[in-house]
Backbone as JSON Lines, residues from 0, in Angstrom:
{"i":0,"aa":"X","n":[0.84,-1.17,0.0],"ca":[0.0,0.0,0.0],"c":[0.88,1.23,0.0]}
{"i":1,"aa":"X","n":[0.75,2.03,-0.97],"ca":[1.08,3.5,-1.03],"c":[1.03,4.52,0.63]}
{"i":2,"aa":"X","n":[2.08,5.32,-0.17],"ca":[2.06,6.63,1.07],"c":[0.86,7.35,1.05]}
{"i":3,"aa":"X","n":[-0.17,7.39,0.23],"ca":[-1.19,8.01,0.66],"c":[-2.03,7.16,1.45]}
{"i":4,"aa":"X","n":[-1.95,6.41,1.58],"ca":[-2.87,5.43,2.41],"c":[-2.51,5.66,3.93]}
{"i":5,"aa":"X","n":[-0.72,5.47,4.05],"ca":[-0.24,5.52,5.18],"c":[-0.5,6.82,5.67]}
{"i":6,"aa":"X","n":[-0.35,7.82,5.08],"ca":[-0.94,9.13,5.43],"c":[-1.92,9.62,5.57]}
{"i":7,"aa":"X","n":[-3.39,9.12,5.38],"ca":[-4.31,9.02,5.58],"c":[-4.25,8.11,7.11]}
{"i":8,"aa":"X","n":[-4.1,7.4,7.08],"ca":[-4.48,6.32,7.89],"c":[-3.74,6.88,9.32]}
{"i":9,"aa":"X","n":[-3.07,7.93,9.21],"ca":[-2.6,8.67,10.61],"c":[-3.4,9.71,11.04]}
{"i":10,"aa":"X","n":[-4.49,10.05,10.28],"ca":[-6.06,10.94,11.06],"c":[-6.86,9.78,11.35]}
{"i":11,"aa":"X","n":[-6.73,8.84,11.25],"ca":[-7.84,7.79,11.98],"c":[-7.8,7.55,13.26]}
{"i":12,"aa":"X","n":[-8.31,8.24,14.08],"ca":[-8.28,8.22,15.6],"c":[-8.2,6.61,16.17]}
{"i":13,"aa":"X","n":[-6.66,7.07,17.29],"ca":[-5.81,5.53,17.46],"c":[-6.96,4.83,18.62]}
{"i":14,"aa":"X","n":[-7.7,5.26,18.67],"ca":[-8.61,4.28,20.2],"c":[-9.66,3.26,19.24]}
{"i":15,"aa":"X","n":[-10.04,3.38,17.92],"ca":[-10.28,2.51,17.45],"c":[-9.6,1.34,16.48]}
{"i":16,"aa":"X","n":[-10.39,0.85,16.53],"ca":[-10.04,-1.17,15.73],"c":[-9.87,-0.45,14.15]}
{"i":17,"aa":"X","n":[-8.55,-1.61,13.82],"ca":[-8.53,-1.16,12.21],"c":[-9.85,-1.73,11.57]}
{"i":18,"aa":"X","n":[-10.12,-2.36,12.13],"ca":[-11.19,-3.78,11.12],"c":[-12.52,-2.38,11.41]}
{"i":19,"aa":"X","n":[-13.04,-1.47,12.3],"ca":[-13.74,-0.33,12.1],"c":[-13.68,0.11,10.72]}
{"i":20,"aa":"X","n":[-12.26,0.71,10.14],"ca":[-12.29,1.1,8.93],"c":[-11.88,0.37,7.81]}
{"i":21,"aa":"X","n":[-11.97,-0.9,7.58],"ca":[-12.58,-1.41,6.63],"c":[-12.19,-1.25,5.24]}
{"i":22,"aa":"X","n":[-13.75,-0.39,5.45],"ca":[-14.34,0.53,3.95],"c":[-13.15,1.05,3.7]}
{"i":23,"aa":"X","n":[-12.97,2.32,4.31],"ca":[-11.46,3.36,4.36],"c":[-10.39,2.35,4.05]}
{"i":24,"aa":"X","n":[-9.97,1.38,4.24],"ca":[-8.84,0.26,3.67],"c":[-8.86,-0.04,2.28]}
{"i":25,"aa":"X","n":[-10.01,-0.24,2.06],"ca":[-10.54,-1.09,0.79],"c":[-10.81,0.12,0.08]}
{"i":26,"aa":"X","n":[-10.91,1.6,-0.31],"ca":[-11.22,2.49,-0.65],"c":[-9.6,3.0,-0.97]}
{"i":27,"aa":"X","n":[-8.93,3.26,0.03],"ca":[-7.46,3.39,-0.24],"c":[-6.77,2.57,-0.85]}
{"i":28,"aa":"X","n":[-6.7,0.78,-0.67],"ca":[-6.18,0.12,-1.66],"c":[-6.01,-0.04,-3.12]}
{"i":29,"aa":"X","n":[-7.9,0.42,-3.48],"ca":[-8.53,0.81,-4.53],"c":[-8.05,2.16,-5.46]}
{"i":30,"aa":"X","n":[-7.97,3.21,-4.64],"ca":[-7.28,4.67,-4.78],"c":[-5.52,4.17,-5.41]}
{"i":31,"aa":"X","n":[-4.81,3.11,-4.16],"ca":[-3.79,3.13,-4.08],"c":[-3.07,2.65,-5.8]}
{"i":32,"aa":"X","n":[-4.07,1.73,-6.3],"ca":[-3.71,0.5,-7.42],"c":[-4.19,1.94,-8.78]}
{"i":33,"aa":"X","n":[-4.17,2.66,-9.22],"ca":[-4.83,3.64,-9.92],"c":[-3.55,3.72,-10.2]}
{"i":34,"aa":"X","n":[-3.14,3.58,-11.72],"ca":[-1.72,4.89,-11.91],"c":[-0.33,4.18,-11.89]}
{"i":35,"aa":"X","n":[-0.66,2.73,-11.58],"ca":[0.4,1.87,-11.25],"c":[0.24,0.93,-12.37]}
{"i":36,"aa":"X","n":[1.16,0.05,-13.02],"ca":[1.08,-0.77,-13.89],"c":[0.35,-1.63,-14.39]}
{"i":37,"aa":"X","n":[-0.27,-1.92,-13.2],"ca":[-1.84,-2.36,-13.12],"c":[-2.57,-1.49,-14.62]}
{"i":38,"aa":"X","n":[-2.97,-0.65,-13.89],"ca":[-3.81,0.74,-14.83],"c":[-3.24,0.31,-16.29]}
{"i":39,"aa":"X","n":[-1.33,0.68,-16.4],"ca":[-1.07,0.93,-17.24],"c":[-1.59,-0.3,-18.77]}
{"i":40,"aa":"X","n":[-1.67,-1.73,-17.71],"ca":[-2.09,-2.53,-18.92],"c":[-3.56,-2.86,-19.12]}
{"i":41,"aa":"X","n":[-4.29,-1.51,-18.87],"ca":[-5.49,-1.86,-19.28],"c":[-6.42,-2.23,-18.19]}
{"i":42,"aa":"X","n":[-6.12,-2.52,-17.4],"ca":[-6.96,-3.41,-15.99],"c":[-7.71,-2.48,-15.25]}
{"i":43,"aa":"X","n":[-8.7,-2.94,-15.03],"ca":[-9.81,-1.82,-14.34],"c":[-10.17,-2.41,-12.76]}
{"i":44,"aa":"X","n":[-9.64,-1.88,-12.56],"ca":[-10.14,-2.22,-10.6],"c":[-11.49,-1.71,-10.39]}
{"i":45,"aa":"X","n":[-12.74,-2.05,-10.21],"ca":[-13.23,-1.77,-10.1],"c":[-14.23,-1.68,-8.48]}
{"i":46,"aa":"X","n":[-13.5,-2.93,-7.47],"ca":[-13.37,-3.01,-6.37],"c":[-12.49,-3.82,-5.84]}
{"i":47,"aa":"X","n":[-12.16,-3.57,-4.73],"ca":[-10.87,-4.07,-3.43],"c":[-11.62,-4.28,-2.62]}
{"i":48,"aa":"X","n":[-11.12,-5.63,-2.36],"ca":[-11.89,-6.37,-0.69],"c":[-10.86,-6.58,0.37]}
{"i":49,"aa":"X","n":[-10.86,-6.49,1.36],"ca":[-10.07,-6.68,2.71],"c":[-10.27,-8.38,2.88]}
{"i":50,"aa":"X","n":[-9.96,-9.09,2.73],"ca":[-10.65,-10.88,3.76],"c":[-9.4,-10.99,4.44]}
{"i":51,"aa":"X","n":[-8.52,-10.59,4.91],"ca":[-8.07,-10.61,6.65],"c":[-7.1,-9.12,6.8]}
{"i":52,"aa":"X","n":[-7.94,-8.58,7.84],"ca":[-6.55,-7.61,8.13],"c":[-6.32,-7.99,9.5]}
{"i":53,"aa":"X","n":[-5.11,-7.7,9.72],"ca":[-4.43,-7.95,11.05],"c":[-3.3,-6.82,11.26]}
{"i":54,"aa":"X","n":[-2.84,-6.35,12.86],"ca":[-1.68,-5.69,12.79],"c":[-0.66,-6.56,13.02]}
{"i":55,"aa":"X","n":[0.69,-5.79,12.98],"ca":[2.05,-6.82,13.25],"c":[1.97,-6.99,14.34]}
{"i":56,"aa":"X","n":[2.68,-8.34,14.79],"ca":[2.46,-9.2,16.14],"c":[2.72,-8.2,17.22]}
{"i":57,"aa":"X","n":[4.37,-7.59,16.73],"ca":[4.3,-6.3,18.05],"c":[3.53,-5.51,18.3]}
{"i":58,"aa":"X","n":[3.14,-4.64,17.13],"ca":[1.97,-3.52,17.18],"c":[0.86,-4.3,18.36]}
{"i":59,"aa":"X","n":[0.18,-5.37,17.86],"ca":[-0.43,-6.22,18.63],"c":[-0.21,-6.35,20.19]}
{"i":60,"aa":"X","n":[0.99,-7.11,20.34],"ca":[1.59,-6.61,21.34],"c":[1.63,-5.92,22.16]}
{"i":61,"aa":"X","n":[1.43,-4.48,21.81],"ca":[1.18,-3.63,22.28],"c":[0.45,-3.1,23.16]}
{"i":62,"aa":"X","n":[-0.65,-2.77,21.5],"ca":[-1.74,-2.95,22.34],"c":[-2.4,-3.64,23.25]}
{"i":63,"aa":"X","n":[-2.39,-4.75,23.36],"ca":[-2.55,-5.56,24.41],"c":[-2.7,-5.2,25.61]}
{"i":64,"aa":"X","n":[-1.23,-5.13,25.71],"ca":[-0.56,-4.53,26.28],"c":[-0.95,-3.33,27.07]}
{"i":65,"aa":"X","n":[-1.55,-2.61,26.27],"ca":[-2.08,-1.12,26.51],"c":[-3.56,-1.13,27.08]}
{"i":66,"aa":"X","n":[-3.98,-2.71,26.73],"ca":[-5.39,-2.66,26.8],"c":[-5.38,-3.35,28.52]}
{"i":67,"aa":"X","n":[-4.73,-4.56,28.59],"ca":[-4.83,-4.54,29.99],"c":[-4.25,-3.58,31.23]}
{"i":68,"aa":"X","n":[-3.61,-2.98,30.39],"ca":[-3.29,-2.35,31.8],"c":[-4.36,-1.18,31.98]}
{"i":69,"aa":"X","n":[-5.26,-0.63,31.2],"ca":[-6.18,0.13,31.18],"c":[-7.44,-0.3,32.15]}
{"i":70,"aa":"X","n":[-7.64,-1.5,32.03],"ca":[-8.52,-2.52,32.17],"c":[-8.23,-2.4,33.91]}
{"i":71,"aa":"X","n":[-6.48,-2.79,34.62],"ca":[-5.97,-2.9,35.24],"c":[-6.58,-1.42,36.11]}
{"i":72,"aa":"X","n":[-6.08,-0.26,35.84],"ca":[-6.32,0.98,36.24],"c":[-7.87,0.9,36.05]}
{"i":73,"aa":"X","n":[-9.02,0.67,35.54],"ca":[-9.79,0.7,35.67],"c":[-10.77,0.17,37.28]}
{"i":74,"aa":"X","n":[-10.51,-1.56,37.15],"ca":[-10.51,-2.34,37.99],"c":[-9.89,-1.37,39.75]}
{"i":75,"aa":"X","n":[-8.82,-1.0,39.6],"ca":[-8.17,-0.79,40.56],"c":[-8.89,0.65,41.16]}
{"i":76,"aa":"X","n":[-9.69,1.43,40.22],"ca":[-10.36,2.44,40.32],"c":[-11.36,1.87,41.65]}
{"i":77,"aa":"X","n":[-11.89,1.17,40.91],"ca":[-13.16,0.53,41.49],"c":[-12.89,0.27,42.59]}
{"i":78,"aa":"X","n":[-11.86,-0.51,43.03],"ca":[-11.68,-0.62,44.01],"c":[-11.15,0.45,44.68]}
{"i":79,"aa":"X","n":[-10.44,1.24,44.75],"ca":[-10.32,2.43,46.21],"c":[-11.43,2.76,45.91]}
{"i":80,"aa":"X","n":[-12.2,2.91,45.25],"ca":[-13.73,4.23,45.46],"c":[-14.73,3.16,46.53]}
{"i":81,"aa":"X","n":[-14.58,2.01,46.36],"ca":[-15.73,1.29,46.83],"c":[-14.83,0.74,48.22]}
{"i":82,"aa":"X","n":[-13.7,0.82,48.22],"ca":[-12.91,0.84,49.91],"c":[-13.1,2.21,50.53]}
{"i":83,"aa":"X","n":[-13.21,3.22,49.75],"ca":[-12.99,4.85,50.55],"c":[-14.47,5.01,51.24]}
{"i":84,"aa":"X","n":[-15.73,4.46,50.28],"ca":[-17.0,4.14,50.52],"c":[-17.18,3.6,51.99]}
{"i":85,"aa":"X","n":[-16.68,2.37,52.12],"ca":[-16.83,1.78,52.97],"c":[-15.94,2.36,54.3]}
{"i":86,"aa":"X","n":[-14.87,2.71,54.19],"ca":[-14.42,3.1,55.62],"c":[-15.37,4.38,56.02]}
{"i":87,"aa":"X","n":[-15.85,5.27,55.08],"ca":[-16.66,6.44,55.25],"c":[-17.6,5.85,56.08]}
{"i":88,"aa":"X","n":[-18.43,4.91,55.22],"ca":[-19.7,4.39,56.26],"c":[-18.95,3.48,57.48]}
{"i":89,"aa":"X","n":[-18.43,2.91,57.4],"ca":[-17.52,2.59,59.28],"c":[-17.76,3.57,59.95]}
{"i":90,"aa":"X","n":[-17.11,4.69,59.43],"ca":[-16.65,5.8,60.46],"c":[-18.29,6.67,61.08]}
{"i":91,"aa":"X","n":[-18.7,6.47,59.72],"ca":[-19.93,7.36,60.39],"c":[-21.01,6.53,61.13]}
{"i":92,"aa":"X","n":[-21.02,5.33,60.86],"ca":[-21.78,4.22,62.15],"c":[-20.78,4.08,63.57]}
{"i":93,"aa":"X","n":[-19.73,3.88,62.98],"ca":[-19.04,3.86,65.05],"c":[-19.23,5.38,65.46]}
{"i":94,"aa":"X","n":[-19.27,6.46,64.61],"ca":[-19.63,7.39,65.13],"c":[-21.4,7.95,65.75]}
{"i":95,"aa":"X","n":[-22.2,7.67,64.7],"ca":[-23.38,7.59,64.87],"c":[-24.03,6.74,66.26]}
{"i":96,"aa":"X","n":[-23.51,5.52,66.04],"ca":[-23.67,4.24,67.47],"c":[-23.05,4.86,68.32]}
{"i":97,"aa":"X","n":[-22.17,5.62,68.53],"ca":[-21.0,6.22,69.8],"c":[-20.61,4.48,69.83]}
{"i":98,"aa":"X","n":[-20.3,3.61,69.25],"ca":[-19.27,2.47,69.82],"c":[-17.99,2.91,70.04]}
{"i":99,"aa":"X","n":[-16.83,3.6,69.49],"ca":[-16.11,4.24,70.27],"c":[-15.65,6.09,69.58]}
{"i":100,"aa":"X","n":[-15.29,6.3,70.23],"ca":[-14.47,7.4,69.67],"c":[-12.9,7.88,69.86]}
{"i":101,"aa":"X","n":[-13.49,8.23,68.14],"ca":[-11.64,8.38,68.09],"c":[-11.4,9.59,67.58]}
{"i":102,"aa":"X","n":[-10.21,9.8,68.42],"ca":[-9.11,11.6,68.05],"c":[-8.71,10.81,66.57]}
{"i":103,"aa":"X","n":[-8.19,12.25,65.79],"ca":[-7.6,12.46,64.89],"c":[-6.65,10.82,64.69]}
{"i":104,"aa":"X","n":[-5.82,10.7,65.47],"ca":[-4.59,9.65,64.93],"c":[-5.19,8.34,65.32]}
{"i":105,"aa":"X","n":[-6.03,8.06,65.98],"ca":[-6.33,6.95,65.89],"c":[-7.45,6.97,64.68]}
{"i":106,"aa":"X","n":[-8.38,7.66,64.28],"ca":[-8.77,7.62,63.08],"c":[-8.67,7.5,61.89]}
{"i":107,"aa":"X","n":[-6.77,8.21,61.71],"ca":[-6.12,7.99,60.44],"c":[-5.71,6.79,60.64]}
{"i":108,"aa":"X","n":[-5.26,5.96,61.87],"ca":[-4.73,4.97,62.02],"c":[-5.9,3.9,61.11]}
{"i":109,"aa":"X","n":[-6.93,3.95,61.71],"ca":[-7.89,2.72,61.35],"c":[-8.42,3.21,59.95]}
{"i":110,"aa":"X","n":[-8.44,4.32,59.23],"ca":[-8.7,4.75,58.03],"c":[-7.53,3.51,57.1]}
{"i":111,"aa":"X","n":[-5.9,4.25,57.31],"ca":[-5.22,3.13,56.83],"c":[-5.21,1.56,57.21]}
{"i":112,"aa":"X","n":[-5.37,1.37,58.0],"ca":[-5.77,-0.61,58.16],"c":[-6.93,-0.64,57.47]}
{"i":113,"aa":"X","n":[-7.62,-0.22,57.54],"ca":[-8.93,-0.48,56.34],"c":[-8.71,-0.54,55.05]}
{"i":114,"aa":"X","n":[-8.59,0.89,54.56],"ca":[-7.39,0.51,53.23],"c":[-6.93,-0.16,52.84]}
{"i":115,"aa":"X","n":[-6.0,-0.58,53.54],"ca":[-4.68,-1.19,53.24],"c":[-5.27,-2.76,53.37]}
{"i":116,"aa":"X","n":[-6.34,-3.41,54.38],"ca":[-7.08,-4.93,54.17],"c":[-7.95,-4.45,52.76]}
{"i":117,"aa":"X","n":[-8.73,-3.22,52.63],"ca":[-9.97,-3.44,51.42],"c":[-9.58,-3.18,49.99]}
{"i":118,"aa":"X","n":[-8.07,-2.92,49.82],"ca":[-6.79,-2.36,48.37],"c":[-6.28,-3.84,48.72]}
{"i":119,"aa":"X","n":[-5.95,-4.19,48.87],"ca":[-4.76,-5.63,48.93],"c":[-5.01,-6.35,48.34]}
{"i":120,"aa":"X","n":[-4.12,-7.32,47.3],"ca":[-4.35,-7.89,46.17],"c":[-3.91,-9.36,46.99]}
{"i":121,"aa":"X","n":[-3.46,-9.31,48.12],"ca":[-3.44,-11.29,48.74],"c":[-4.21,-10.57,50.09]}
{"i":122,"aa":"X","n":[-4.19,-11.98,50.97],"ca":[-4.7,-11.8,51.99],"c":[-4.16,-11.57,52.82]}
{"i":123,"aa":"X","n":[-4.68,-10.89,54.24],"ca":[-3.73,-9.81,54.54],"c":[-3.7,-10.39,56.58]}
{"i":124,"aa":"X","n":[-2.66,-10.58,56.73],"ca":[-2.71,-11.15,58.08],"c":[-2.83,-10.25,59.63]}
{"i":125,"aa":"X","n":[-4.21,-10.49,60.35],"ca":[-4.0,-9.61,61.43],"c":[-3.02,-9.31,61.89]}
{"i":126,"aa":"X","n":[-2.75,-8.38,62.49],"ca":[-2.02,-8.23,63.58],"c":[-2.77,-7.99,65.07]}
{"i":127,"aa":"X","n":[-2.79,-8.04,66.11],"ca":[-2.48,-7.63,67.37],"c":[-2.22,-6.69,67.93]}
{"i":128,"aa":"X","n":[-2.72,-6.12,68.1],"ca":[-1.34,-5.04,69.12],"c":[-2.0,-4.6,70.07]}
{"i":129,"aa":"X","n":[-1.21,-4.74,71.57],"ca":[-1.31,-5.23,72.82],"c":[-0.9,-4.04,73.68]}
{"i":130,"aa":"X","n":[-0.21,-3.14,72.94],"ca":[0.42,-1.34,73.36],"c":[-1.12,-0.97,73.66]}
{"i":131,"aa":"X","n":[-0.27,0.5,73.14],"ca":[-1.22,1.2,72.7],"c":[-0.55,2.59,71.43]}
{"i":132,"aa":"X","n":[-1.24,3.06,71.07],"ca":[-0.46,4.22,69.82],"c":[0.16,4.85,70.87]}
{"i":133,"aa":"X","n":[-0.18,5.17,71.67],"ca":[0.51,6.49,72.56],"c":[1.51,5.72,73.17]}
{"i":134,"aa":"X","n":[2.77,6.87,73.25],"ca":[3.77,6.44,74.04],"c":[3.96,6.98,75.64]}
């Protein structure tokens, strides 16, 4: 395929599938074969069909590539919004119930252990602790 094709084919907005444009392939191939030796002996193109397009394995690759980790950041979205959710409603039922109350640092304290069990990608082992925060 010709440089006008390739040059064309760099306004085709990259978030979609080549197999979307198709038509635009098969229209440029068509465009592309005009003027070339083809033409010169007489031969009339009168249509171009696509029956497999594919990108190169890397390009492929790539994307993939590009697609899970999107997928990844997506997923991972979901999760802090629906952990930040939930410690919110903790906080405002132990507060609401008066079951206990907590200053500032013990609040950030149990804000992060919440977190940090409702974000965690293995399972996450109690701890104990038998102190207290204050020294």
């Amino acid at each position: 395929m010709g440089m006008a094709m390739a040059g064309a084919a760099k306004d085709i907005h990259q978030e979609q599938p080549v197999r979307t444009y198709s038509g635009f392939v098969a229209l440029a191939v068509g465009n592309d074969m005009r003027g070339n030796p083809i033409e010169i002996a007489a031969v009339i193109v009168e249509e171009a069909r696509i029956t497999h397009l594919a990108y190169a394995p890397e390009i492929a690759q790539v994307m993939l590539r590009r697609q899970q980790a999107e997928a990844i950041i997506a997923a991972r979205t979901k999760i802090v919004h629906g952990a930040v959710s939930m410690v919110q409603m903790a906080l405002n039922e132990l507060s609401e119930r008066r079951v206990v109350e907590l200053d500032d640092e013990r609040r950030a304290a149990m804000v992060s252990n919440l977190l940090t069990v409702l974000c965690a990608e293995s399972a996450v082992q109690p701890v104990v602790n038998t102190g207290t925060l204050y020294a």
